[in-house]
C-alpha positions in Angstrom: 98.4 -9.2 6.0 102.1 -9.1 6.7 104.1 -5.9 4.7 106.9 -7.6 2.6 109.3 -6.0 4.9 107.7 -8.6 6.9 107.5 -11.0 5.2 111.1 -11.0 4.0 112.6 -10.5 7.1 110.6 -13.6 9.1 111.7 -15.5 5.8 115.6 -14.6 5.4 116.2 -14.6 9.2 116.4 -18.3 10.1 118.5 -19.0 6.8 120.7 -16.7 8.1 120.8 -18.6 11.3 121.9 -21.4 9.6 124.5 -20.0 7.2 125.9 -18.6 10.5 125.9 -21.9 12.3 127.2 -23.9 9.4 130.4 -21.2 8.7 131.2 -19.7 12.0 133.4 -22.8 13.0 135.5 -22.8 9.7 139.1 -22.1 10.1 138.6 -17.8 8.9 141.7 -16.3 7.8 143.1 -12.8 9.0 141.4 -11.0 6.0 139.4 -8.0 6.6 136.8 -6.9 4.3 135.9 -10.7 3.0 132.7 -9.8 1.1 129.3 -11.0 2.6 126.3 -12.5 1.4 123.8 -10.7 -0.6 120.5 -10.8 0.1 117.5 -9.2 -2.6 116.4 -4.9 -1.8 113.5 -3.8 -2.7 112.7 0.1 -3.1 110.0 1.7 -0.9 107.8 2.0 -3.7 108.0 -2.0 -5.1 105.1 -3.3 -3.1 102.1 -0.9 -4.7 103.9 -0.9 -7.8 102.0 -1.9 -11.0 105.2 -3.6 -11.9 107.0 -5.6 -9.7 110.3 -6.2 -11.5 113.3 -7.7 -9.8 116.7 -6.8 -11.9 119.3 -9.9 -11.2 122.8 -10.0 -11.8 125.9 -12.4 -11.2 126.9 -11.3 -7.7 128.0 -8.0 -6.1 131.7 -7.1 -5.6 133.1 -6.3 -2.3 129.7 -6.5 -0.8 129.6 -5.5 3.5 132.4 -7.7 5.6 131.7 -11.7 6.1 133.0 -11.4 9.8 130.8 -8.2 10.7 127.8 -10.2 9.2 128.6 -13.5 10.9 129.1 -11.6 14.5 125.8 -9.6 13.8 123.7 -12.9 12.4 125.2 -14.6 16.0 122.8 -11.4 18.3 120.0 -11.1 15.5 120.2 -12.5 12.2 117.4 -9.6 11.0 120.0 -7.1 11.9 122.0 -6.9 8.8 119.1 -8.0 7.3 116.9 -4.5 7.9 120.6 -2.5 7.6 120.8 -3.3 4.0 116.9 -2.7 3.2 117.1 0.1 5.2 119.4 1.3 3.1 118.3 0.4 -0.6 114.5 2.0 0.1 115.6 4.6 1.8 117.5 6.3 -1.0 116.6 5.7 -4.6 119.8 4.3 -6.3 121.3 6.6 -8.5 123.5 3.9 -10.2 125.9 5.3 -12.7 128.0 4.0 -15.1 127.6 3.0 -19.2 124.9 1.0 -20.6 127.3 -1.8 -20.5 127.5 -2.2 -17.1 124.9 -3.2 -14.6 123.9 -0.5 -13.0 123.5 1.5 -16.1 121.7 -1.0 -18.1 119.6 -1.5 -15.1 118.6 2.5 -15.0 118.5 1.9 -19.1 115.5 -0.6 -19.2 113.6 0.6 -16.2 113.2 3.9 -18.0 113.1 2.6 -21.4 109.6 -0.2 -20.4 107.9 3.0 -19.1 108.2 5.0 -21.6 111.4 7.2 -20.7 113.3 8.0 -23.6 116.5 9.7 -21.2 117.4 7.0 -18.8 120.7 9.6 -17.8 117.2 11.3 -15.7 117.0 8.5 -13.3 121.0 8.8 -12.4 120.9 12.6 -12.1 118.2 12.7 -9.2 114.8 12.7 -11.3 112.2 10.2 -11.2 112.1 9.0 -7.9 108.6 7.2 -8.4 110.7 5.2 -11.1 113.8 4.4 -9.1 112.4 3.2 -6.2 109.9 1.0 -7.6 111.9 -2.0 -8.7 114.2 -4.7 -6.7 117.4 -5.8 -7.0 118.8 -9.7 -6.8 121.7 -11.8 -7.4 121.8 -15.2 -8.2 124.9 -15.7 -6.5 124.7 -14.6 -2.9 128.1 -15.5 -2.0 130.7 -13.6 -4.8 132.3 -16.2 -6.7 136.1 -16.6 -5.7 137.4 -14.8 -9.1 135.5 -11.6 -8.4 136.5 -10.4 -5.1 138.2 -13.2 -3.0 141.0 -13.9 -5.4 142.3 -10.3 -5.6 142.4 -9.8 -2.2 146.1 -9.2 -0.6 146.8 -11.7 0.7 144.2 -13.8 -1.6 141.2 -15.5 0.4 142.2 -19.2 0.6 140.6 -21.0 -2.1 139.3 -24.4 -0.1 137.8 -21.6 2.5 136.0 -19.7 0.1 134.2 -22.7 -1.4 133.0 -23.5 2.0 131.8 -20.0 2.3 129.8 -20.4 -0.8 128.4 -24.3 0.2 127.1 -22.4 2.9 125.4 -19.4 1.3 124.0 -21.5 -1.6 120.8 -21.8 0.3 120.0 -18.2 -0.6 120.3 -19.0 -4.2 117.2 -19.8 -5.2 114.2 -17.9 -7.3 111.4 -19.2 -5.2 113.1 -16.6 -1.9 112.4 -13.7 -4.2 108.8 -15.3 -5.0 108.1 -15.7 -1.1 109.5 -12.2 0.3 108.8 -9.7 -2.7 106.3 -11.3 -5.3 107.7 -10.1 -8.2 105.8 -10.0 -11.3 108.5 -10.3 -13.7 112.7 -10.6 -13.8 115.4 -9.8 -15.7 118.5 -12.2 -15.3 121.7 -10.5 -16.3 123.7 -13.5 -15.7 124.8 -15.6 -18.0 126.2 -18.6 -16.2 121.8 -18.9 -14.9 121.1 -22.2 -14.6 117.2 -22.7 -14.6 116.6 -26.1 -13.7 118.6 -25.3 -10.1 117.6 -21.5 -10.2 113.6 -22.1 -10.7 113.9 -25.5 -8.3 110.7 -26.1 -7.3 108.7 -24.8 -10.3 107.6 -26.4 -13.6 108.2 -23.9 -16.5 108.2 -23.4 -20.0 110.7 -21.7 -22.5 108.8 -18.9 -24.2 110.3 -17.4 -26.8 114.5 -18.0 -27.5 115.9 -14.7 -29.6 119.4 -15.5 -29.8 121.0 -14.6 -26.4 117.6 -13.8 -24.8 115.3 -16.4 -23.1 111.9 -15.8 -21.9 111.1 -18.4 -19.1 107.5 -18.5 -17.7 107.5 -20.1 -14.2 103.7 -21.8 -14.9 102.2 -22.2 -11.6 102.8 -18.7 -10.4 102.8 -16.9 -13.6 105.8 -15.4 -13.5 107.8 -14.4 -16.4 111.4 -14.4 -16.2 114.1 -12.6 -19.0 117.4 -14.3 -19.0 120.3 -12.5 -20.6 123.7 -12.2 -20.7 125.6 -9.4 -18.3 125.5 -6.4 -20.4 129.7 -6.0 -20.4 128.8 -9.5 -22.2 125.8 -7.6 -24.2 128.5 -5.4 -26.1 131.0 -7.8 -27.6 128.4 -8.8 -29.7 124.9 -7.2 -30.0 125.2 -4.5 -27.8 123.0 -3.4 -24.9 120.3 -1.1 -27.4 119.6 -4.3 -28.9 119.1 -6.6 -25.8 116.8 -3.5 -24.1 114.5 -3.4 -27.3 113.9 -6.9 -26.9 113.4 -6.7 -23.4 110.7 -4.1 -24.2 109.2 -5.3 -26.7 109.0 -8.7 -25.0 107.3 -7.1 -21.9 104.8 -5.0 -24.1 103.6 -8.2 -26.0 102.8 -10.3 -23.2 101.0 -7.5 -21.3 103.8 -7.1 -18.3 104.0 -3.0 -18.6 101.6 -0.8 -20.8 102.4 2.1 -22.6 100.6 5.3 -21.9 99.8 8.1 -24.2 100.5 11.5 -23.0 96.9 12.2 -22.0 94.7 9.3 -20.7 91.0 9.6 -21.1 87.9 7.8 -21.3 88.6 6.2 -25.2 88.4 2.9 -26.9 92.2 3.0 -27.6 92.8 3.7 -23.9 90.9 0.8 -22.2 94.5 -1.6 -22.2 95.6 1.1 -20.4 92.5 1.7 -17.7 92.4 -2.3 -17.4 96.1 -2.4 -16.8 95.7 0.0 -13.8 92.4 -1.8 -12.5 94.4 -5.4 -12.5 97.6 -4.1 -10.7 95.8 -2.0 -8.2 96.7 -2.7 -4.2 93.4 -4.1 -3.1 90.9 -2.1 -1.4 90.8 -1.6 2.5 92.1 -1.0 6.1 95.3 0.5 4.3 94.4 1.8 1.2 91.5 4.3 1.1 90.2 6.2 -2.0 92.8 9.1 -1.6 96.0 6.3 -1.5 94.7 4.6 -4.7 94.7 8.5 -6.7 97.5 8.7 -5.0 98.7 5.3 -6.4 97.2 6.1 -9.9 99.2 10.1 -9.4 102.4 8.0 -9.0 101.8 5.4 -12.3 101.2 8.3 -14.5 104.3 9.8 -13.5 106.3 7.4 -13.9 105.6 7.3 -17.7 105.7 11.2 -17.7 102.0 11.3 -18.6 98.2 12.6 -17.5 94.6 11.4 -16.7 91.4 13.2 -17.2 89.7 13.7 -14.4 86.9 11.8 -15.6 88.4 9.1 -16.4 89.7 9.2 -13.0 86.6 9.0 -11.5 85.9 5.7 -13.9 88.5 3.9 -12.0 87.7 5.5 -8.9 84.5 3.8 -8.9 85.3 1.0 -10.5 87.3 -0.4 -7.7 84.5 0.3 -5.3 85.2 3.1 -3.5 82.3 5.8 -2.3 82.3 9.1 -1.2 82.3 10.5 2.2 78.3 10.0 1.9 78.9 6.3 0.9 77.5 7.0 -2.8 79.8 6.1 -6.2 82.0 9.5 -7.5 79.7 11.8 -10.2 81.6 13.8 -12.8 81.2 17.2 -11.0 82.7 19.2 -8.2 83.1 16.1 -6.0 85.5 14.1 -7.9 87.4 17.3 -8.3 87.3 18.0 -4.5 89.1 13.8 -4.4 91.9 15.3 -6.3 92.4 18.7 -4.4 91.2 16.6 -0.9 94.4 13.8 -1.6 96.7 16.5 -2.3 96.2 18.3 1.2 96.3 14.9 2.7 99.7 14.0 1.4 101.0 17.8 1.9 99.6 17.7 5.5 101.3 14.4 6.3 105.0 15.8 4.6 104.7 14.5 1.4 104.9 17.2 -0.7 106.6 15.0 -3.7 103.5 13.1 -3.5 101.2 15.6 -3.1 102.9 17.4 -6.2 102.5 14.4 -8.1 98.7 14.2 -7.6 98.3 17.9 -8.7 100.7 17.6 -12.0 98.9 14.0 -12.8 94.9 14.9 -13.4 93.5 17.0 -15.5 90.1 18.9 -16.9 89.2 17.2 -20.1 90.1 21.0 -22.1 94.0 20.1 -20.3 93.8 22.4 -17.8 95.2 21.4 -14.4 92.3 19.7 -12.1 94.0 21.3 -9.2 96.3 24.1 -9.0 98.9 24.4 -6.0 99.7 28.2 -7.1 
């Protein structure tokens, strides 16, 4: 099965050929630093994540240089392509700003739907599992002329632009994002969405309407969408604490992220919680062994700053079929606690001493004590 790396690149790649072919022969002005199309990043821990969210905005300012990107699309269209992903997964983005701009509302939900109560962790260098677990879109590839083009000196020819963004409207589209990445859910910070063009292709159904908040549900793929306005938009009116409530408590109702209590174990009120984890699971094989799912499991308790009994590790462990070295299911005593130590070592061994770090701080003994102690 092809990574989405893959699958993103094979997909993006001839559009880019013909964005290139259709452009390349308009009459470009002596502008440097025209902005370039955007295409969706994804961080390098999307794919496992039990959340796949994709965070959407209006378009990005001053994004690359259109005739660096058309010369590059003209050897390899996958080379600007893999630059820009590159980029985005290989360092968590630490985007600053107020709540009322997008990068800081962005950091301001993804902490608040997992349980984060400081979102100013995420921009300060904490939380890596969180930072790099979601993706980020536009729905206008090409800027529109009023946010870069038109304050340009000399301004970028109107008639040009236009043809610029004729060109990149191709990449527009919600079904890219569902063919490369797979999100599970989206937030549109754009108010100017149109979801009969953006959703083109798939029948959905309006939700729930709260005011300036829309919840879309793309039926055949079962994919919820969150449309709301940009959050410099959010506070001329209701401010962005009220739209990120919402948000939150719209995801928590229809089952999209779960909220863990600070010690997971084997209860009644904890089975959302355990099912939750068994549904959004990578499946089982070639890839993904029994120490990279308690690895996966390590990282999903960290990112909502929370713990698992050992035990109840072992539950899950099983219940997704996998066996011990001697090909029997996990038993409650020293061998499910030699998994835990085991995937730590593994991890360490390999470089991964955040990971392996995260596997020691995540189980625990039923009494709270740590299941495995690096000390």
């Amino acid at each position: 099965m092809p990574t989405f790396t893959q699958r993103y690149l094979s997909h993006y790649a001839p559009l880019v050929t013909k964005f290139v072919r259709e452009v390349e022969s308009l009459p470009h002005p002596n502008i440097g630093g025209m902005p370039e199309p955007f295409f969706p990043a994804f961080g390098s821990g999307y794919e496992r994540s039990a959340l796949r969210l994709v965070i959407i905005g209006q378009d990005t300012r001053g994004w690359g240089d259109l005739k660096d990107f058309i010369h590059d699309g003209k050897v390899d269209p996958q080379i600007r392509l893999k630059s820009r992903l590159d980029e985005f997964s290989g360092s968590p983005p630490r985007w600053g700003g107020p709540r009322n701009q997008f990068g800081g509302f962005a950091m301001m939900i993804l902490a608040a739907l997992h349980g984060q109560k400081d979102w100013g962790i995420l921009r300060q260098g904490g939380m890596d599992e969180l930072v790099s677990s979601f993706a980020w879109g536009n729905a206008n590839a090409v800027e529109l002329y009023a946010s870069t083009p038109s304050k340009m000196r000399p301004p970028v020819p109107r008639e040009y632009w236009e043809a610029i963004r004729k060109a990149g409207a191709r990449f527009d589209r919600f079904s890219h994002l569902v063919e490369t990445i797979k999100p599970q859910a989206a937030i549109v910070l754009c108010r100017g969405m149109n979801p009969a063009r953006y959703f083109e292709g798939y029948a959905y159904e309006v939700v729930s309407e709260d005011g300036r908040l829309k919840h879309y549900r793309l039926l055949e793929i079962g994919v919820d969408v969150f449309h709301a306005p940009h959050p410099q938009s959010m506070s001329f009116i209701e401010g962005a604490d009220h739209f990120c409530e919402k948000l939150k408590e719209l995801f928590m109702r229809h089952g999209i992220i779960k909220r863990f209590p600070e010690f997971l174990s084997r209860q009644s009120e904890a089975d959302d919680n355990l099912h939750f984890l068994k549904r959004n699971a990578p499946p089982r094989g070639p890839g993904f062994d029994k120490y990279d799912f308690v690895d996966w499991v390590a990282v999903e308790l960290r990112k909502q700053g929370t713990f698992m009994s050992v035990p109840t590790l072992v539950s899950l462990v099983n219940g997704q079929g996998y066996l011990t070295n001697y090909g029997t299911e996990f038993s409650g005593g020293r061998g499910s606690y030699k998994l835990v130590s085991g995937t730590y070592h593994r991890f360490n061994s390999a470089g991964h001493a955040d990971r392996a770090r995260n596997v020691a701080l995540a189980f625990r003994k039923p009494n709270f004590d740590y299941a495995y102690d690096t000390d």
